[in-house]
N, C-alpha and C positions, 0 to 999 in steps of 0.2 A: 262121588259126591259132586253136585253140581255150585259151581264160584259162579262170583259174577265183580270184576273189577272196574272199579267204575274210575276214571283218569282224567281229574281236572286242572289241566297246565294248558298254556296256549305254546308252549316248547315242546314243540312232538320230535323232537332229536336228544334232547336236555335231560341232565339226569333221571328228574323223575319221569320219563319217558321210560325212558330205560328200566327203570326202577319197576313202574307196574308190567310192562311187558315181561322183566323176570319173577315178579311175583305170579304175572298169569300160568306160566311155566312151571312153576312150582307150585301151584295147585292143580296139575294134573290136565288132561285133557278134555276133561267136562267142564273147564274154566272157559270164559269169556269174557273181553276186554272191551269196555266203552268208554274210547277216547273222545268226549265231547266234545272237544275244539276242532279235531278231526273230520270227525261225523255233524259237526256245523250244526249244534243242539242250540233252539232260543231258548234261553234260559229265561225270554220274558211269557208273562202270562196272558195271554188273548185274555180280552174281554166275555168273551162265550166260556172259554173256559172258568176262566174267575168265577162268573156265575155258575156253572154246574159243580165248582168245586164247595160254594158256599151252598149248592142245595143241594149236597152232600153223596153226589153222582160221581162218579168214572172219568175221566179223561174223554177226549175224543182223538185228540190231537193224532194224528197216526204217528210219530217219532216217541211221542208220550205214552203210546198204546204198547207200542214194540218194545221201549223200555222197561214199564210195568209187566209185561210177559217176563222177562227175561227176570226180573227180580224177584217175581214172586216163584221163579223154578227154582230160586239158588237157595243152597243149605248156607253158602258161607259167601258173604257180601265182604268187599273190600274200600276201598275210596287212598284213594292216592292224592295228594293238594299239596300247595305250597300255601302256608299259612299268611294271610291278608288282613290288616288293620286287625288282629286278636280274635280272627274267625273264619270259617271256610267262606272262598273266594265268591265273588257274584253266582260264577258261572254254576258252581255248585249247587249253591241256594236255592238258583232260580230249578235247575235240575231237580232237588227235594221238592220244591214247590209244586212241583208240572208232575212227576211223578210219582212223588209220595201223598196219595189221593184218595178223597173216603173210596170204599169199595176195592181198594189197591192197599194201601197201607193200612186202612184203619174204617169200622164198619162205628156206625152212629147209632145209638138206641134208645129207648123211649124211658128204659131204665139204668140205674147207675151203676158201673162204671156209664155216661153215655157215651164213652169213646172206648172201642175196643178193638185191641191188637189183632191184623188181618196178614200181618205177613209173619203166622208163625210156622212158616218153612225155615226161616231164617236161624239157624241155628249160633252162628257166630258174624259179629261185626267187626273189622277188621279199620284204624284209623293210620294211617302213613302220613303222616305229614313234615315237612320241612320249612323250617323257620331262619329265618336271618339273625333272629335276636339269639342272644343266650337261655342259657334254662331257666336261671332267674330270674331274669328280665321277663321273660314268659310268664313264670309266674307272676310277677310283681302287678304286671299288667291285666291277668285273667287270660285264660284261653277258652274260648267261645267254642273254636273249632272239636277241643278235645272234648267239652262239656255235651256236646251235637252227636258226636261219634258214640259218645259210651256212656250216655244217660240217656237223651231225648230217643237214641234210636232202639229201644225198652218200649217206650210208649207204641211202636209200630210193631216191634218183633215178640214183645213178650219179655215179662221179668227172668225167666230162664236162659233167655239167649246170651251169651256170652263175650264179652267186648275183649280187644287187642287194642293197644296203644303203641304204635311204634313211631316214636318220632325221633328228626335228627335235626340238631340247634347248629345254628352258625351256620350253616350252609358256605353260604359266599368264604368263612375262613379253616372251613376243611383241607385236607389233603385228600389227592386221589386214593391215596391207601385208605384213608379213613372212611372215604365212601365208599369202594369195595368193600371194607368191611360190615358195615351197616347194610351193603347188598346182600349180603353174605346170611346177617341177622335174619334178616326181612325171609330170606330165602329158607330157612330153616325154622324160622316161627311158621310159616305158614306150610310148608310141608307137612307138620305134622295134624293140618285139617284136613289130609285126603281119606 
């Protein structure tokens, strides 16, 4: 089964560093990791692009091309983030924007539905994320991020696709035991998508 882990941290040593590369590992050998800060993704949107995105065309972008290839191969999509102001990071956003694209994510029609799911390869979505705050506090606030991960990304994959939520609170007042263990989670929920 082909993954595809997408890794939005600008700490390419730092836990969740760590975190998606053993989640890559754990989905087998047909996984695939893109560390955006890494691979130096603009997460902003050209002007050409914006307009072919609003006349409901394809990417051109080539970093946005190679992307959208590689997401529309995978059975099981991942995103690894650290949780920002009650929602996934810029970097990410601008990454959905540039590549979750008509003709790539979602095809436009003259009939209703007029927006329909184009990445139904996508069998499971998978959300990692790590928060400073507590659980409560999370909730009290809204989480934008987990609402993105495992509602809005239905509208791209299909009402069938299957959502994961693994997230880990307090970050900054964990133990290193407690974060292996949560490695450990991560490591074993997604093992069993090969």
């Amino acid at each position: 089964m082909t993954s595809l882990v997408v890794l939005a941290h600008p700490d390419s040593e730092g836990f969740l560093a760590t975190l998606a590369a053993r989640a890559t590992v754990a989905l087998g050998p047909a996984a695939q990791m893109l560390d955006l800060y890494r691979l130096g993704f603009d997460p902003t949107m050209s002007r050409p692009e914006h307009r072919r995105y609003l006349d409901g065309r394809p990417p051109t972008d080539p970093i946005a091309v190679e992307h959208a290839r590689a997401l529309t191969a995978a059975e099981n999509v991942v995103f690894v983030y650290s949780n920002e102001w009650g929602t996934v990071p810029a970097m990410l956003k601008g990454w959905l924007d540039c590549v979750f694209a008509p003709d790539v994510a979602f095809t436009l029609t003259d009939r209703w539905p007029h927006v329909r799911p184009a990445l139904t390869n996508v069998r499971t979505v998978t959300g990692i994320a790590s928060y400073d705050a507590s659980r409560w506090r999370v909730r009290f606030v809204g989480d934008g991020g987990r609402r993105t991960m495992t509602r809005a990304m239905r509208l791209a994959c299909g009402w069938r696709t299957r959502t994961r939520w693994l997230p880990i609170y307090s970050l900054d007042r964990t133990t290193p035991d407690e974060r292996a263990e949560f490695v450990r989670h991560v490591e074993e929920r997604l093992g069993g998508l090969r």
